[in-house]
C-alpha positions in Angstrom: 0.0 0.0 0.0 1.5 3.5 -0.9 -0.1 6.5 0.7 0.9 9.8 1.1 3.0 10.4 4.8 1.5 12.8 7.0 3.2 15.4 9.5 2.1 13.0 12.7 4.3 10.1 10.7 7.2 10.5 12.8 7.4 6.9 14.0 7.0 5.6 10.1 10.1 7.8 9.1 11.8 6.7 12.1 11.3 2.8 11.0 12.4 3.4 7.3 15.5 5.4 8.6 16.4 2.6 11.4 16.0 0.5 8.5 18.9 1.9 6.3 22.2 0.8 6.6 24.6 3.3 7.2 25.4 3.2 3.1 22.5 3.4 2.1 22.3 6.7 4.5 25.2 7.6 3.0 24.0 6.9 -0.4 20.8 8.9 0.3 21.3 11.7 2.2 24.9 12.0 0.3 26.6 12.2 4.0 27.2 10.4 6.9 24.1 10.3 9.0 23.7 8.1 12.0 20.3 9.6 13.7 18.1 12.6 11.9 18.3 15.5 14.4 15.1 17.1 15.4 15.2 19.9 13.4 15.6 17.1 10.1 13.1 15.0 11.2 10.7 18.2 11.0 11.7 19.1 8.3 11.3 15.6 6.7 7.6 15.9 8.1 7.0 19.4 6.7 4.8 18.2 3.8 1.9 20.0 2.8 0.8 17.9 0.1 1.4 20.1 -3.0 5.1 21.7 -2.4 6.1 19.3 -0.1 4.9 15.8 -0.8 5.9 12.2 0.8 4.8 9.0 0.0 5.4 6.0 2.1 5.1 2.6 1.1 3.8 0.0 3.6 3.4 -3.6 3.4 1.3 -5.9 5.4 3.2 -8.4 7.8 1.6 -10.7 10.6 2.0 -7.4 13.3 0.3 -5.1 11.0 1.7 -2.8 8.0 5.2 -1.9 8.1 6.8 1.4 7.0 9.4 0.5 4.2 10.4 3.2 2.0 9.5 6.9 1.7 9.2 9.2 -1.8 9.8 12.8 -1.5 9.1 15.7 -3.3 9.8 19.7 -3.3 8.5 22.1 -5.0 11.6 24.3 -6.7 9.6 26.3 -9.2 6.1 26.4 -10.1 6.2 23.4 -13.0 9.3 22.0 -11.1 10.8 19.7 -7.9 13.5 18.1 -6.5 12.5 14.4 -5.6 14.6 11.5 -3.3 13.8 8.2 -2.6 14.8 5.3 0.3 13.7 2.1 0.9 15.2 0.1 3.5 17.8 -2.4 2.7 15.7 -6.1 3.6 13.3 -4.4 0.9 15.6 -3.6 -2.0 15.3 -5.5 -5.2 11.1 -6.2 -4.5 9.6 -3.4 -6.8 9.0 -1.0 -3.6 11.2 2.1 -5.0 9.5 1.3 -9.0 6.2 1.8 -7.2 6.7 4.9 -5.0 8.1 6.3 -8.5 5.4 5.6 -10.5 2.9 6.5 -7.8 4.7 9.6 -7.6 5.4 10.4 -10.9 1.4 10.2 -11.5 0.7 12.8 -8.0 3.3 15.2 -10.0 1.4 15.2 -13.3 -1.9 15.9 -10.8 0.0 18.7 -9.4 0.9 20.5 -12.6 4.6 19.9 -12.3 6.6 19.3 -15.7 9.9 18.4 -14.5 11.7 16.3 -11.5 15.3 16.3 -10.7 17.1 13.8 -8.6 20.9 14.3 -7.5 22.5 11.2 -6.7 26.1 10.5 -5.9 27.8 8.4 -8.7 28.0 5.6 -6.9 24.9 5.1 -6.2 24.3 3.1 -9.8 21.3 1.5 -8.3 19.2 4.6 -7.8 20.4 6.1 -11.1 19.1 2.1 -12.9 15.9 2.8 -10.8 15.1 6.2 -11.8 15.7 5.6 -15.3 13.8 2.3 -15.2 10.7 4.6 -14.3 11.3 7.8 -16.2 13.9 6.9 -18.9 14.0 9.8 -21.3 15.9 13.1 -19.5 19.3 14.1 -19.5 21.7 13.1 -17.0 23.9 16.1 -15.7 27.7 15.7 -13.7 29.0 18.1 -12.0 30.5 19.1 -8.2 30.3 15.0 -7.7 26.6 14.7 -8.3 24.6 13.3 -10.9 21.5 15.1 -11.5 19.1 13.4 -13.3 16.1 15.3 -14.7 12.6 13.5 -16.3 9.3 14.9 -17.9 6.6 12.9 -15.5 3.8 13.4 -18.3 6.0 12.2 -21.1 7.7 8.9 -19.5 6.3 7.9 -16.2 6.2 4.2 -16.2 6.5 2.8 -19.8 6.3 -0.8 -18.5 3.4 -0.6 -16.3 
């Protein structure tokens, strides 16, 4: 189930970040983090649902759903925003990032927005394959050690679905 995260969510984006190995918080938050700070975490909860968006996707287990990866989205310019995505590491490789994707790519087309960027370190081939996978037409940009990769939702959101 993928719905949108709310600003009383702080124990769901507590679980996905406990969730993340300290790579993949390196890989997504492009530093070493090893707890989000209180001013972060509001900041990560700060969503208004049209300049700010989260989703978070949450699958059923046998104690009830679980919290396992977050979607996020800000507003840079008024057809324009910045997007991030993490899913935590026992979930990679299931189609949970594809789906927050796609399920965001279709809320950005709803909320008038024409283009999404993503900066990624380099290394991080797995969210570049991912991104791609979902939106593959866009350039791809280097510079200052970041890929910045850049997609039309309304032209190429999810080919394969």
């Amino acid at each position: 189930m993928i719905r949108e995260l709310r600003p009383d969510d702080g124990s769901i984006l507590g679980e996905v970040f406990a969730g993340l190995s300290e790579r993949s918080r390196y890989l997504r938050f492009h530093s070493p983090l090893h707890r989000l700070s209180d001013r972060f975490r509001a900041a990560l909860l700060d969503v208004d649902g049209h300049d700010r968006l989260a989703l978070v996707a949450l699958v059923c287990t046998p104690d009830g759903p679980r919290p396992v990866g977050i979607v996020r989205l800000a507003r840079t310019g008024p057809d324009d925003a910045d997007i991030a995505i993490a899913v935590v590491d026992a979930m990679h490789r299931q189609g949970i990032g594809r789906q927050l994707l796609t399920a965001l790519g279709d809320r950005a087309v709803e909320l008038g927005l024409t283009r999404l960027t993503a900066e990624i370190l380099p290394e991080n081939t797995a969210a570049a394959a991912l991104f791609r996978s979902v939106f593959p037409h866009g350039p791809t940009r280097r510079g200052g050690g970041i890929l910045t990769l850049t997609c039309h939702p309304a032209e190429d959101a999810h080919p394969s679905s």
